[in-house]
C-alpha positions in Angstrom: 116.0 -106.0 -37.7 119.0 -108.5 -37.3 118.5 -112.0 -36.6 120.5 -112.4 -33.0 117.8 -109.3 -31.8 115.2 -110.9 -33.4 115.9 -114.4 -32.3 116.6 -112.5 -28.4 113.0 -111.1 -28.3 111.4 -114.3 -29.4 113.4 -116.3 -26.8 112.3 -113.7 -24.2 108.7 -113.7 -25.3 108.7 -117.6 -25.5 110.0 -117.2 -21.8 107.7 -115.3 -20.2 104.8 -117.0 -21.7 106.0 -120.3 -20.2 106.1 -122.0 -23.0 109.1 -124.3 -23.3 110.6 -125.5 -26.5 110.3 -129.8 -25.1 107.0 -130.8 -24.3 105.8 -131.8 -20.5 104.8 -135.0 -20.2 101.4 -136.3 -18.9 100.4 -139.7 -16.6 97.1 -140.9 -15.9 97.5 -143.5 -12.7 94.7 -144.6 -12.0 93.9 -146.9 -8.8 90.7 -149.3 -7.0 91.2 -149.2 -3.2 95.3 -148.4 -3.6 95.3 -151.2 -6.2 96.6 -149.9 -9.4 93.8 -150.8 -12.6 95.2 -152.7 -15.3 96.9 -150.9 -17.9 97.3 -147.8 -15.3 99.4 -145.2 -15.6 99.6 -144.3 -19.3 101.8 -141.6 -20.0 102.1 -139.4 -23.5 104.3 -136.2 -24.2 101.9 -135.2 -26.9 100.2 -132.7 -24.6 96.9 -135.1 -24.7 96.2 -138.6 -22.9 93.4 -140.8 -22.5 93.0 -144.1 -20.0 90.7 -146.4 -20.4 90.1 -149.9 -18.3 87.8 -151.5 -15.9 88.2 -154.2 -13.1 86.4 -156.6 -11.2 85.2 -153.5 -9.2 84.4 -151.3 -12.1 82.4 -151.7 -15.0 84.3 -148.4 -17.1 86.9 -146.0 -16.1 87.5 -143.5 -18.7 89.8 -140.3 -17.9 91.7 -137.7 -20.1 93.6 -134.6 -19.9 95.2 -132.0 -21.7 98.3 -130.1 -20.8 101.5 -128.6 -22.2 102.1 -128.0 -25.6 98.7 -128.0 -26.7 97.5 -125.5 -23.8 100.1 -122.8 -22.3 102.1 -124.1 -19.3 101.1 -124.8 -16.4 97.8 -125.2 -17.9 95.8 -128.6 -16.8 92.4 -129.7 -18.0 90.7 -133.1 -16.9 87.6 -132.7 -19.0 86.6 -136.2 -18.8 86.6 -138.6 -15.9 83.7 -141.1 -16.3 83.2 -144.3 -13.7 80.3 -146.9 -13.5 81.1 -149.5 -10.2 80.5 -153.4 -11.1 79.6 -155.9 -8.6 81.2 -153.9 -5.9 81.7 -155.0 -1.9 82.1 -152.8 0.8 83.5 -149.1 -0.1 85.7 -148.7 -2.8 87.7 -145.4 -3.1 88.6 -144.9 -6.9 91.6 -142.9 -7.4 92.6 -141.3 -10.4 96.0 -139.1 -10.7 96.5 -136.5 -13.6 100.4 -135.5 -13.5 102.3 -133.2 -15.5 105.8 -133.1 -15.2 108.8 -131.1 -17.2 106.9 -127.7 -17.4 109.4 -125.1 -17.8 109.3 -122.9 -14.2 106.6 -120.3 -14.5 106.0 -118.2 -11.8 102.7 -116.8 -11.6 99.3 -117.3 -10.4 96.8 -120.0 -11.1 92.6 -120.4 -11.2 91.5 -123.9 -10.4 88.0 -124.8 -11.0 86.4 -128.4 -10.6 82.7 -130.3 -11.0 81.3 -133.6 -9.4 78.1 -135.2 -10.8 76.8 -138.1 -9.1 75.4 -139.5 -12.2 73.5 -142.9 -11.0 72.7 -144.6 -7.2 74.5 -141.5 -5.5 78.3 -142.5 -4.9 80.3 -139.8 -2.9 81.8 -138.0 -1.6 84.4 -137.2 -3.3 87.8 -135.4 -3.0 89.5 -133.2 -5.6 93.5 -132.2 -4.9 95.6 -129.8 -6.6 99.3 -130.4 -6.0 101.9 -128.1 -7.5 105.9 -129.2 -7.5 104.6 -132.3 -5.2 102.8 -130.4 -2.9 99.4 -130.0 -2.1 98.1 -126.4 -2.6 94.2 -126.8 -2.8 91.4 -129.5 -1.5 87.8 -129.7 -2.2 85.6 -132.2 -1.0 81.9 -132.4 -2.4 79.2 -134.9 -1.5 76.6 -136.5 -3.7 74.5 -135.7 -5.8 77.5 -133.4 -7.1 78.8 -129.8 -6.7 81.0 -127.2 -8.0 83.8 -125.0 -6.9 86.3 -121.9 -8.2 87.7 -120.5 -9.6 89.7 -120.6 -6.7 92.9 -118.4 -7.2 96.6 -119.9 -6.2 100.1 -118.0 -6.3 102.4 -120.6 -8.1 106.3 -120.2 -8.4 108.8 -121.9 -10.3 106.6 -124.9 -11.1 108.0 -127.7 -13.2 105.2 -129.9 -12.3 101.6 -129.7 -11.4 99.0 -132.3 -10.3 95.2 -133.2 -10.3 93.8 -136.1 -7.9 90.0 -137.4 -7.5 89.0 -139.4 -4.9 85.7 -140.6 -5.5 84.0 -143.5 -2.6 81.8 -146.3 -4.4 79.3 -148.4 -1.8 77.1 -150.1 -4.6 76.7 -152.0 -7.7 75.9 -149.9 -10.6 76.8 -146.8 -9.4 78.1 -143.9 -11.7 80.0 -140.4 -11.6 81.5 -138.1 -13.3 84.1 -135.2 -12.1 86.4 -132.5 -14.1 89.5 -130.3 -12.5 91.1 -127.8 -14.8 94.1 -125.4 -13.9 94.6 -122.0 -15.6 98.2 -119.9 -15.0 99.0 -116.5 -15.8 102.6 -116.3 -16.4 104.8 -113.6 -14.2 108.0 -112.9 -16.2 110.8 -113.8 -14.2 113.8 -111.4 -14.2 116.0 -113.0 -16.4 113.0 -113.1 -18.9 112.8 -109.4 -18.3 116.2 -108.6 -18.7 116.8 -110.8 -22.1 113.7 -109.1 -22.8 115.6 -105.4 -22.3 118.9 -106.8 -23.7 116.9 -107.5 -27.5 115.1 -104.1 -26.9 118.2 -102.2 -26.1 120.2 -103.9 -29.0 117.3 -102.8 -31.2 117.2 -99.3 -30.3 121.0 -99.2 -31.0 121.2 -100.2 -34.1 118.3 -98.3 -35.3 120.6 -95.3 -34.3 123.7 -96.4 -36.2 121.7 -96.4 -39.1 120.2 -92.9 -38.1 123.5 -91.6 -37.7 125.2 -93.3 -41.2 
C-alpha cells in the first residue's frame, strides 16, 4: 500500500471516530452562592483535571473529570464531585461547572447518565445540566436522600464543546453529598469523512489493479 493511501484512510478513520489530533481542553469552575471558590476554575488539556478547595461555607470541595484525549470525543466523565458544608447560614447553592471545549465537531448521538447521594444531614435537591455547544440539551433534578437517571439518549451535531453543571442546595452545618454526570457519543461520519474515506479506498483498489495489469 502507498503511504498518501495509507496516510488518507487513517486521516478518514481518525475523522470519523472524532478523535482530533490537538487535545480539548477541560475547566472545572466551581462557585458558593454565584461566588466563585478560591482557586476556581482550573483548567488542563491533558484530558484529566482535578479541583480542590474549601471556603468559609464549605469544609471540602473535591471535583474531577475526564475528557478528550484520554476518552473518545465528546466523551465527559465527572466521576468524583465530593462536598461537606462548614458553618453554613441560610441556603447555599454550590455550583460546580465541568467544561470541555475544542472537541473536533462530531456529529452523532449521546447517552448521559448521572447519580446524587445525599451522603450526611440530607442536603438537596439538586440539579444536573448537560449543555452541548452552549446550550442546554438535558436537566435532571433529584431530591435527597439521592437518585439516579439515564441513560437518557441525545442527538448531538457538530459539537466543539460540551458541558456538565450540578447544582446542589446546602441548609446546614455538616452536611455532605456526592454526585457524578458522564456523557457517552457515538460518532456519525460526516460526509466529508465518508468521502476521504472512499477517495483512500478508491485509490487503493486502483493501484492494486495496475499492478494486476503489469
Amino acid at each position: 500500500m502507498g503511504r498518501g493511501f495509507a496516510a488518507a484512510i487513517a486521516l478518514a478513520a481518525g475523522t470519523i471516530a472524532g478523535i482530533s489530533s490537538s487535545n480539548a481542553t477541560l475547566m472545572i469552575a466551581v462557585l458558593d452562592n454565584g461566588v466563585a471558590v478560591s482557586g476556581s476554575p482550573v483548567t488542563s488539556a491533558t484530558g484529566a483535571i482535578t479541583f480542590t478547595g474549601s471556603d468559609a461555607s464549605f469544609a471540602s470541595i473535591t471535583a474531577s473529570a475526564q475528557g478528550s484525549p484520554i476518552l473518545a470525543q465528546p466523551d465527559l466523565t465527572s466521576t468524583t464531585l465530593n462536598a461537606t458544608a462548614a458553618n453554613i447560614t441560610g441556603s447555599h447553592v454550590l455550583e460546580v461547572d465541568v467544561t470541555q471545549t475544542g472537541l473536533s465537531g462530531v456529529t452523532g448521538t449521546a447517552s448521559a447518565t448521572g447519580t446524587f447521594n445525599a451522603l450526611v444531614g440530607s442536603p438537596g435537591p439538586t440539579t444536573e445540566n448537560i449543555f452541548v455547544n452552549g446550550t442546554q440539551v438535558l436537566t435532571q433534578t433529584m431530591s435527597a436522600p439521592g437518585g439516579f437517571f439515564g441513560p437518557a439518549s441525545m442527538a448531538v451535531s457538530s459539537v466543539t464543546s460540551d458541558e456538565e453543571q450540578f447544582l446542589i442546595t446546602f441548609s446546614a452545618s455538616n452536611q455532605s453529598a456526592s454526585a457524578s454526570l458522564q456523557i457517552v457519543g457515538a460518532a456519525i461520519p460526516e460526509p466529508a469523512s465518508l468521502a476521504l474515506l472512499g477517495a483512500g479506498l478508491a485509490g487503493l483498489g486502483l493501484m492494486r489493479r495496475r499492478r494486476k495489469a503489469s
